[in-house]
C-alpha positions as CSV (number, residue, x, y, z in Angstrom):
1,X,0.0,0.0,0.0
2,X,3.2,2.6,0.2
3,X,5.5,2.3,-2.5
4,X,9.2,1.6,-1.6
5,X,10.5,5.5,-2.8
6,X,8.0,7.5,-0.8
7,X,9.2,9.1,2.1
8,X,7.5,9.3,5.2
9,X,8.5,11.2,8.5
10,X,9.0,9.0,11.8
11,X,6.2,10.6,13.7
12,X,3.4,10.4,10.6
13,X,0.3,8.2,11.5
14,X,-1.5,6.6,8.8
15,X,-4.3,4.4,9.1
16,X,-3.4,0.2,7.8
17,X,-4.9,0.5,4.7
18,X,-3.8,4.5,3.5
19,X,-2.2,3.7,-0.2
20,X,1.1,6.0,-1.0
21,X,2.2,6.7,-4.4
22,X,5.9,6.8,-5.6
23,X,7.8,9.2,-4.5
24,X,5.0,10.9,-2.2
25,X,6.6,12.9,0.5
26,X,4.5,12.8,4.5
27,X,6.4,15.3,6.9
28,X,6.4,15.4,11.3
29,X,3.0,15.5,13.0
30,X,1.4,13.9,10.1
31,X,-2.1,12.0,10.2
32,X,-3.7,10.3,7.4
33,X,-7.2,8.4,8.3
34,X,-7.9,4.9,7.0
35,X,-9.5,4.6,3.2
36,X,-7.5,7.6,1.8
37,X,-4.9,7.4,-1.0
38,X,-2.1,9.9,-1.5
39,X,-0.9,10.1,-5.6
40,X,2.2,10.0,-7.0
41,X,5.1,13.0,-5.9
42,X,2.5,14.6,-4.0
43,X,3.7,16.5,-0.6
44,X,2.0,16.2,3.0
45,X,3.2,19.0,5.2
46,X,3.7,19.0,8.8
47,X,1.1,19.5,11.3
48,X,-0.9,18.3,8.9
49,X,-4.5,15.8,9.6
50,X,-6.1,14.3,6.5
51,X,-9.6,12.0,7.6
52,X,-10.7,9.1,6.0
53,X,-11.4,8.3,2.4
54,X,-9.5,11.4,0.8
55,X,-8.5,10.9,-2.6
56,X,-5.0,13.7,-2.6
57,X,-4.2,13.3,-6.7
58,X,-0.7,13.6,-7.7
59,X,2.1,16.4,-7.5
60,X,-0.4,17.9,-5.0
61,X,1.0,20.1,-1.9
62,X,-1.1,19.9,1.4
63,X,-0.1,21.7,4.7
64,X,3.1,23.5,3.1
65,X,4.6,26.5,5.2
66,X,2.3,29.6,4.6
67,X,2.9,32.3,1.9
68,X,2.7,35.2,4.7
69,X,6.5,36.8,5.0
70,X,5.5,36.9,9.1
71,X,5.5,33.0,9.4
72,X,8.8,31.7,10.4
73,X,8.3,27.9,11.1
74,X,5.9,28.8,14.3
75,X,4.3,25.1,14.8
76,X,0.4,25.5,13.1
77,X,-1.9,23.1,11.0
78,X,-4.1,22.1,8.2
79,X,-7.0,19.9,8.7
80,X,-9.1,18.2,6.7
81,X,-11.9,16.0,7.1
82,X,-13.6,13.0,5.2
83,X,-14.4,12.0,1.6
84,X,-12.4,15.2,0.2
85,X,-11.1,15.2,-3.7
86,X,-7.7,17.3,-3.9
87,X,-7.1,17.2,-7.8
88,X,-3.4,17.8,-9.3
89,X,-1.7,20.9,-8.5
90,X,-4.1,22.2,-5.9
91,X,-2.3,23.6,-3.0
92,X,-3.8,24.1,0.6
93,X,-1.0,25.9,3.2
94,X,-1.2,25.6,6.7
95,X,-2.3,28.5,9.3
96,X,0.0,31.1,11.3
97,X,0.1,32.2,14.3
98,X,-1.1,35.5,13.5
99,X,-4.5,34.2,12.2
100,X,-6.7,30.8,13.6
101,X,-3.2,29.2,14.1
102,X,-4.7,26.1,11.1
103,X,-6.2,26.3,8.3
104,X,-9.7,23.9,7.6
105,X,-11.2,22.2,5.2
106,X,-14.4,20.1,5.7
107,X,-15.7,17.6,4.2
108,X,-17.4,16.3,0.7
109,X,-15.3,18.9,-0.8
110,X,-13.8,19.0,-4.8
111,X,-10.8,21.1,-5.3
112,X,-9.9,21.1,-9.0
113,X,-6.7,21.3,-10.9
114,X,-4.4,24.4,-9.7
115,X,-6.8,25.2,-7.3
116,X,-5.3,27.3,-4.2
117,X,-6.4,27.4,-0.6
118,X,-4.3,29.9,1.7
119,X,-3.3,29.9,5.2
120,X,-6.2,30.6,7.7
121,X,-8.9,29.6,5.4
122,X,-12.1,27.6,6.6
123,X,-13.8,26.1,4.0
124,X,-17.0,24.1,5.0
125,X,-18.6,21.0,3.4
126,X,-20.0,20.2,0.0
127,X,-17.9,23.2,-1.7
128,X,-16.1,23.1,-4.9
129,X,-13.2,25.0,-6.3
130,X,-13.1,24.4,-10.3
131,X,-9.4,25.0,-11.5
132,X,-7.4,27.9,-10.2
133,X,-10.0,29.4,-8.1
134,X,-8.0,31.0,-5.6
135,X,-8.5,31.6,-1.5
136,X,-6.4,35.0,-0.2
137,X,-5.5,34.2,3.3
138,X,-8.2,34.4,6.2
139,X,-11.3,33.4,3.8
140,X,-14.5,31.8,4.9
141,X,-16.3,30.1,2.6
142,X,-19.4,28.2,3.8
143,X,-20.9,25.0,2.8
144,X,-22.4,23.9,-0.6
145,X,-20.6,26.7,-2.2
146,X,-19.2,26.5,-5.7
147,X,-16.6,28.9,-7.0
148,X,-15.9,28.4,-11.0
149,X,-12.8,28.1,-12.7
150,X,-9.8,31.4,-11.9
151,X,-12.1,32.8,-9.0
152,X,-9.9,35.2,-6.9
153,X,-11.6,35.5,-3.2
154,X,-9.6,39.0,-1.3
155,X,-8.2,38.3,2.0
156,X,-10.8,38.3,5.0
157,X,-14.1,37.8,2.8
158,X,-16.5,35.1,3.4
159,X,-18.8,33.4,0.9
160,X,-22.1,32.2,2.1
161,X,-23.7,29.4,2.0
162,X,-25.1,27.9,-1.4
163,X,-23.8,30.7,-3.1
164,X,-22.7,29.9,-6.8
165,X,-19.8,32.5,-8.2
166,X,-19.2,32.5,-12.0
167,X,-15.7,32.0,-13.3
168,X,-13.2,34.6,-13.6
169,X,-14.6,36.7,-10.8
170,X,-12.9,39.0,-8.0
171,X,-14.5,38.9,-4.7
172,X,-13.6,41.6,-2.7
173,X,-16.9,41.7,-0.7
174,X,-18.8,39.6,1.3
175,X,-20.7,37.3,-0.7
176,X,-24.2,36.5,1.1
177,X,-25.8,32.9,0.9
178,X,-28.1,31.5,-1.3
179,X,-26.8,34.2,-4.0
180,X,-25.2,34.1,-7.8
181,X,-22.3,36.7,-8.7
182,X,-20.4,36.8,-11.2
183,X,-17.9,39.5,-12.8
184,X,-18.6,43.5,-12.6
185,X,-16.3,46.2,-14.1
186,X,-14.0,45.4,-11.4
187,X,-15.7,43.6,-8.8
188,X,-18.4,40.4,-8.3
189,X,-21.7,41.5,-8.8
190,X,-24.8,40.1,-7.2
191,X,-27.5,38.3,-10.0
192,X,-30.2,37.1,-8.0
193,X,-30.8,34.0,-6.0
194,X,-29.1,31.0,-7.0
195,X,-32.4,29.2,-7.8
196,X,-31.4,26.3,-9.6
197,X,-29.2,25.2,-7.1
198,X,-31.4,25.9,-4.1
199,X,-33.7,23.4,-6.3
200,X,-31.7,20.8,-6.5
201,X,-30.6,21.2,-2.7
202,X,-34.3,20.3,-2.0
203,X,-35.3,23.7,-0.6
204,X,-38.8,24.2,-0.5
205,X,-41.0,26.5,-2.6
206,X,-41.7,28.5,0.2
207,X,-38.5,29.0,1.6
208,X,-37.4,30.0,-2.2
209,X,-40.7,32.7,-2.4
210,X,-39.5,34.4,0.8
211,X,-35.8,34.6,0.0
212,X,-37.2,35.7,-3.2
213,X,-38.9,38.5,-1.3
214,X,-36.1,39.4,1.2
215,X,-33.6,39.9,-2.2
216,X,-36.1,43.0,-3.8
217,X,-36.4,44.3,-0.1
218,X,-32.6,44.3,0.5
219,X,-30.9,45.3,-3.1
220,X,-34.3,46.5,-5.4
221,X,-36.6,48.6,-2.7
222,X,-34.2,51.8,-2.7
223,X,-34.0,51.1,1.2
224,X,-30.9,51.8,3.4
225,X,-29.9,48.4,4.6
226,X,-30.6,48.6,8.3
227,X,-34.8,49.8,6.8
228,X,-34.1,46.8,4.6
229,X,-33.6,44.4,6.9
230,X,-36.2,46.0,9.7
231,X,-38.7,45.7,6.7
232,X,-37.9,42.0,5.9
233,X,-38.0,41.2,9.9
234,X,-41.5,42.7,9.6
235,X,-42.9,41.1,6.9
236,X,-41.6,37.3,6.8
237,X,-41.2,35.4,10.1
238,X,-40.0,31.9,10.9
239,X,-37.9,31.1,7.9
240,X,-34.7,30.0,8.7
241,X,-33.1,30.2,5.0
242,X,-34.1,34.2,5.6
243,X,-33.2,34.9,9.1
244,X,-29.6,32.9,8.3
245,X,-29.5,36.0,5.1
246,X,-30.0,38.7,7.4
247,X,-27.8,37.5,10.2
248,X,-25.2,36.8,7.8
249,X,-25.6,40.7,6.2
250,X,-25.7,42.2,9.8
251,X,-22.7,40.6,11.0
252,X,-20.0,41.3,7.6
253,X,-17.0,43.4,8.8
254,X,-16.2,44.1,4.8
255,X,-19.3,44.3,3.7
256,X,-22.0,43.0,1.4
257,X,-21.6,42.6,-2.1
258,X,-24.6,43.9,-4.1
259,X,-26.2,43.9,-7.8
């Protein structure tokens, strides 16, 4: 199950039946959970905790030293949990000190070709990053999120939940859940709610008519956000899919991004 050239650190962990490719490379402080495979040249960093039933493609890098000129081999981590797809070339670095101290990825998740998670990132479960879409340092992005191919995400933003982002876009602003952006003249622009994928997720017709609602209040009634949100608050009551919305708009530090 580990080929004669890979290399593997005295301390690493990995379950009985974890396969290694040649010439893999596992560092210190490694742990790999049982079912998962590591391809061919790819490179475990350490401080580094992959679950079970990962699939890391070759001449991948997970857990390498942050790009962040303040890190200086300070002891922090990358975590990631179950039934993850990391294809070739994606690159995931590990946290500093300066930030959460690890950097997180759930689980269910498909990172494409060339596709790059920074240090201090959390990414939730169900997400996928088509190839190059790219995580700054200290980005959120919740779960069922998909970000299309050369997505560029600024430092400190946070995509909600079941938000879809088209390909080539620049994020520099919070993106709220259940949304679509794509490209503006310099920055991602809100299009509505992601419908089809809210479909398809199994939301219900209701929940869909009221989100429906809560997006013409917020970004088409000519309302300052804070009347916006008092408005929606007044009108709809006991949605979930709508109170998550507004509690996600009234807590953004950088703000929303809006059509």
């Amino acid at each position: 199950m580990i080929h004669s050239s890979a290399i593997i650190a005295e301390s690493a962990q990995l379950a009985a039946d974890v396969e290694v490719g040649p010439y893999a490379i596992i560092g210190k402080h490694v742990t790999i959970g049982a079912g998962t495979k590591i391809g061919p040249h790819a490179v475990i960093g350490d401080w580094t905790v992959i679950g079970k039933n990962n699939q890391i493609f070759h001449q991948t890098s997970v857990g390498a030293p942050p790009q962040d000129l303040k890190y200086h081999g300070e002891e922090t981590w990358t975590r990631l949990g179950d039934n993850n797809v990391i294809r070739e070339f994606a690159t995931i670095h590990r946290g500093t000190v300066s930030g959460h101290g690890e950097t997180v990825v759930g689980s269910n998740n498909l990172m494409m070709a060339y596709s790059h998670v920074a240090h201090d990132c959390v990414i939730g479960n169900g997400v996928v990053m088509a190839n190059v879409a790219t995580l700054a340092g200290h980005v959120t992005v919740e779960d069922n999120v998909i970000l299309g191919g050369l997505v560029a995400v600024h430092q400190f933003t946070t995509v909600g939940a079941y938000s879809m982002i088209g390909g080539g876009t620049l994020i520099g602003l919070d993106i709220p859940p259940y949304m679509i952006a794509t490209s503006g003249k310099r920055d991602a622009k809100l299009r509505g709610l992601n419908l089809i994928g809210l479909k398809r997720r199994g939301f219900s017709d209701e929940a869909i008519n009221n989100l429906k609602t809560a997006y013409k209040t917020l970004f088409m009634a000519h309302l300052k956000l804070p009347d916006a949100i008092a408005r929606i608050r007044q009108e709809i009551s006991g949605c979930p899919e709508v109170d998550n919305l507004l509690a996600f708009i009234e807590k953004s530090k950088r703000g929303i991004c809006r059509g």
